[in-house]
N, C-alpha and C positions, 0 to 999 in steps of 0.2 A: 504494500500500500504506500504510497507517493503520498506523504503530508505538505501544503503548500507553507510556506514561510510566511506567516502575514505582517500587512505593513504595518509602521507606528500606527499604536492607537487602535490596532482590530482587532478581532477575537478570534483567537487560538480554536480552528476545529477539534472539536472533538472526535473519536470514532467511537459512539455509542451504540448498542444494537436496539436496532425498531422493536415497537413494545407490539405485543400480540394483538391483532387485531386492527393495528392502523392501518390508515391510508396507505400507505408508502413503505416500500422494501428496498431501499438502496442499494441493498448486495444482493440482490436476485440478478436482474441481469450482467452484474460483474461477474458474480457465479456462473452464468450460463454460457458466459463469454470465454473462461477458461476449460470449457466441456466441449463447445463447438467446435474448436480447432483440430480434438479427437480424432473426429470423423476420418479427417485429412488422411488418420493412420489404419484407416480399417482396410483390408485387404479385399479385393473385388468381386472372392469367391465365398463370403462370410466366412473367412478363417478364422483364427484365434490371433490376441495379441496379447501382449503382457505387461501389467504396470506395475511397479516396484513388487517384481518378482512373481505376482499371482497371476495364474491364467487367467483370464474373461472372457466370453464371447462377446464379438465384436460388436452385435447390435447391442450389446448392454452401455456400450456411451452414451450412441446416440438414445437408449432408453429414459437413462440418470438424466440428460437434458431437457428432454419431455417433460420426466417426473418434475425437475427445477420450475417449468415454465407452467404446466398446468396444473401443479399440486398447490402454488402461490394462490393466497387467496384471492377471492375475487374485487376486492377492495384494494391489492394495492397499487397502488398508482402514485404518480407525480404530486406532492404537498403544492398545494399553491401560495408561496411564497412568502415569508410575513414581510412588507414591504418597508414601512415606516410608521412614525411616529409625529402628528403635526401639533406645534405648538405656538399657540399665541402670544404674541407680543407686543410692545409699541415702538420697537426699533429693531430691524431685521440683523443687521449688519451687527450689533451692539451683541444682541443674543448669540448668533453666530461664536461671535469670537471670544462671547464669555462659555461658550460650551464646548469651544477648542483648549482653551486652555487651561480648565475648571476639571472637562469631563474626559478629556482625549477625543480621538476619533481623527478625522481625516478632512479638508476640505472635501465638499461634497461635487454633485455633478455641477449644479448650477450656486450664486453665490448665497441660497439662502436655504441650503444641506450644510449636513453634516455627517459625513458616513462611518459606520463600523464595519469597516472590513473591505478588502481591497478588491475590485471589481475588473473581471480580466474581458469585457465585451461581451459576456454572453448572459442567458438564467442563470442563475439568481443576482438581480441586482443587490449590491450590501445593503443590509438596513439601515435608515438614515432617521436623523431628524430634522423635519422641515418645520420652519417659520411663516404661518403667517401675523400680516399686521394687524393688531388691535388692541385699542385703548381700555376698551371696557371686557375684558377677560376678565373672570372671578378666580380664584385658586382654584389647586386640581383637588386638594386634599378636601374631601366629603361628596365628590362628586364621581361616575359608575367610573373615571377612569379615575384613582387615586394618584396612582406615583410611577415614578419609573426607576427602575433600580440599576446602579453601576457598580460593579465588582475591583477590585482594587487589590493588587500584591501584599501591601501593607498599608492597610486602614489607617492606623497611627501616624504616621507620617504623612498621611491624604490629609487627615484630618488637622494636624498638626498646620500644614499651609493654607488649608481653606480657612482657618481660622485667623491665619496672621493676614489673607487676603478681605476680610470683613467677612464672610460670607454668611449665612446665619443659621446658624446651628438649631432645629427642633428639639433634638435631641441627642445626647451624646453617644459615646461607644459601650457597647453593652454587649456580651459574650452571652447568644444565645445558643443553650444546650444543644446537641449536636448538629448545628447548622454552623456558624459562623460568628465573628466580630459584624457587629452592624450599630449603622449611627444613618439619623435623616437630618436632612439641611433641607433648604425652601431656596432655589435661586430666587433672582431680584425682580424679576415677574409673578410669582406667586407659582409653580411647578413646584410640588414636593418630590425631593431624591432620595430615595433611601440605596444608601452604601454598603457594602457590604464585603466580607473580605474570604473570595470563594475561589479558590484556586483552578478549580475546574472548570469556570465559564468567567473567564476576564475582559474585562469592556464591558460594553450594555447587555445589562445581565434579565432583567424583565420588565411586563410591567403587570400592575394587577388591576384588576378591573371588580367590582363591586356590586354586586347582582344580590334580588332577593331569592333567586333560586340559582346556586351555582352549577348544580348536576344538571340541569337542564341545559345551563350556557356550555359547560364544556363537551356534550353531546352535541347540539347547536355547532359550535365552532370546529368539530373533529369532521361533522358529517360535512359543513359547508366550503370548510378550505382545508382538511386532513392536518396533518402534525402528528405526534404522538404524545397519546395521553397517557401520563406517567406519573408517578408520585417523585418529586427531586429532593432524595431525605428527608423525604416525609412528608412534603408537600403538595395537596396536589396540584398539578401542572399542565399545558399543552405546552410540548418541546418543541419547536422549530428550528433544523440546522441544516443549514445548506452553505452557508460563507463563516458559521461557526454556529455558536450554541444561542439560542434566546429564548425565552419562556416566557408566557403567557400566564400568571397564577389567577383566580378566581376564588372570591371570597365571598359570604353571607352580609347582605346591609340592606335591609329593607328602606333605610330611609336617604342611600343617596339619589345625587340629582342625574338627570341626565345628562351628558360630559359634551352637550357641545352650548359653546359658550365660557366654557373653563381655561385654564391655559394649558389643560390638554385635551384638544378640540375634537381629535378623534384617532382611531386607529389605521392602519393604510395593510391591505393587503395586495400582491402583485399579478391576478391572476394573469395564464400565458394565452389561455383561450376565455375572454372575459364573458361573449356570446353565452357559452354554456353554464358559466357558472350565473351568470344572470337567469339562466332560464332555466336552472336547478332551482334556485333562491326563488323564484315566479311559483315554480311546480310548489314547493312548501309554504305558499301562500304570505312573503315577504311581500313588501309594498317601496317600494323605494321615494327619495328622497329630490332625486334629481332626473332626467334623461335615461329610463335603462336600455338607450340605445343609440350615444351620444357619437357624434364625429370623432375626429382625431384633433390633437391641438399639436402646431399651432391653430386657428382656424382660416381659413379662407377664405375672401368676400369677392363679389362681382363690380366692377364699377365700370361705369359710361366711358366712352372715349370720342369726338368727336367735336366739329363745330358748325354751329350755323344749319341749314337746312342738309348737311350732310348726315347721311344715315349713321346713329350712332352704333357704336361696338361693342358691345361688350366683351369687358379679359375678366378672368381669373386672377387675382393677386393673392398672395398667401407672405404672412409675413413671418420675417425668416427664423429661424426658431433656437431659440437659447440652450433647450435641453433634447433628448430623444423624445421623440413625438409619442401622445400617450393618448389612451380613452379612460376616461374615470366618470363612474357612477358613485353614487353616497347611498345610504341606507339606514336605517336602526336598528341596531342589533338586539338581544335582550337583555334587559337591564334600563336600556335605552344610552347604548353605548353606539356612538357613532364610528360607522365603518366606512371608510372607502376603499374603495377599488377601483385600482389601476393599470391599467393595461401598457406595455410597453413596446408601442408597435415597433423601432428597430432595434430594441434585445432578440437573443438568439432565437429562432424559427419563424421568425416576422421579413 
């Protein structure tokens, strides 16, 4: 297995094995891929060949790759992607650079990202956090989306500079029993951080969301965009790893608010075929929020061209475009947690 190096500020993959039942089996077709080549050796009169020393009949390769491909449940498939995280602000730029060098992570694609983890052109884009502008954002802490959590080498020392940098501390460091050192801060927009010091998933580590019925949402969120549902020491979780580790945890609160309007406005998923997963979400009687069958952006208008009694023309203009061109739908999720989804029309199979 080829581990990738990742850049300043990204998150270390992990290789964890898929939990029973999910969506997705990353090592089925890698498995299947070192069975196929087999074939190559089987003789043309179905002889016998031999692999570390034991006889086989030959059709039993090509058998074991069958079994690989059709014994895999019928559910697994491709996760669709956890995409980002947007957050409200009153100064894009200002946020930016206070979550660069506050939180780590990477200049993102365009200047009002910020990414974990290093993106080589194709699926999975890194998970990012994006900025929008706004004055009247409420804090995140009480609302379906609480906090987002950052993972840290040494807590103490995080802790230590955030402190001499003003930054404001909720609450301190506190060793909790077999999970980790954790401490929450509030940036200067009202976003609550809880930190935490987990060796196994460093960088952006999750976030939690706030539901009066959790078992419902994490059914919900496994059946509409896959992950693997897991307990992470004991927590329960949906895992998302594709450019490294991130979780999703899901908690009991009957009385928060719904999370858009907060300064965490909503959640971003990347599906690769948006079409279907809209008209998955349609079939289970979702209602959406925006366009569930919206253009590409940038967008593109028609204007006149001509003068005087000459017959006008109309052109195509489309202006020119800052990021990869995308289609995005909004929605609510349950809890009344907002979701987007993003389609990224020139990432890999577009």
């Amino acid at each position: 297995m080829v581990t990738l190096k990742p850049a300043a500020g990204s998150r270390q993959r992990a290789d964890l094995p898929a939990e029973a039942g999910s969506r997705r089996d990353p090592h089925v077709w890698r498995r299947l891929s070192l069975w196929l080549p087999l074939s190559l050796w089987l003789p043309p009169s179905g002889g016998r060949t031999r692999a570390a020393g034991c006889p086989l009949p030959a059709a039993a390769y090509l058998c074991a790759a069958l079994v690989l491909l059709v014994c895999t449940p019928a559910q697994a498939q491709l996760t669709e992607p956890f995409d980002h995280l947007h957050l409200a602000v009153p100064d894009i730029e200002q946020a930016r650079d206070w979550y660069l060098r506050h939180m780590g992570g990477n200049a993102g694609e365009t200047p009002e990202r910020v990414a974990f983890g290093e993106w080589k052109g194709d699926h999975p884009l890194p998970i990012s956090l994006l900025f929008l502008q706004s004055t009247t954002a409420r804090p995140s802490a009480g609302s379906a989306i609480d906090h987002i959590g950052f993972s840290f080498a040494d807590l103490d020392a995080t802790m230590t500079r955030l402190r001499t940098a003003g930054v404001k501390v909720v609450s301190p460091i506190r060793d909790v029993p077999g999970l980790w050192k954790q401490a929450t801060i509030e940036d200067p927009w009202g976003t609550r951080l809880e930190l935490v010091q987990d060796p196994d998933a460093p960088g952006l580590h999750h976030v939690e969301l706030r539901v009066p019925d959790p078992d419902e949402s994490f059914r919900w969120y496994v059946r509409a965009f896959g992950g693997d549902r897991t307990k992470y020491k004991g927590i329960d979780a949906i895992r998302y790893r594709e450019l490294g580790v991130f979780y999703v945890f899901i908690v009991k609160d009957d009385q928060a608010a719904p999370s858009q309007g907060h300064s965490i406005d909503h959640v971003g998923f990347g599906p690769i075929d948006l079409d279907k997963v809209v008209a998955d979400l349609t079939a289970q009687g979702m209602t959406f929020a925006s366009d569930p069958n919206p253009r590409g952006f940038p967008a593109c208008t028609l204007r006149g061209a001509g003068e005087g009694g000459v017959r006008e023309i109309r052109r195509l203009y489309c202006a020119e475009p800052d990021q990869l061109a995308h289609r995005v739908v909004s929605l609510d999720g349950p809890g009344g947690v907002r979701i987007e989804l993003v389609q990224h029309l020139e990432a890999g199979g577009h």
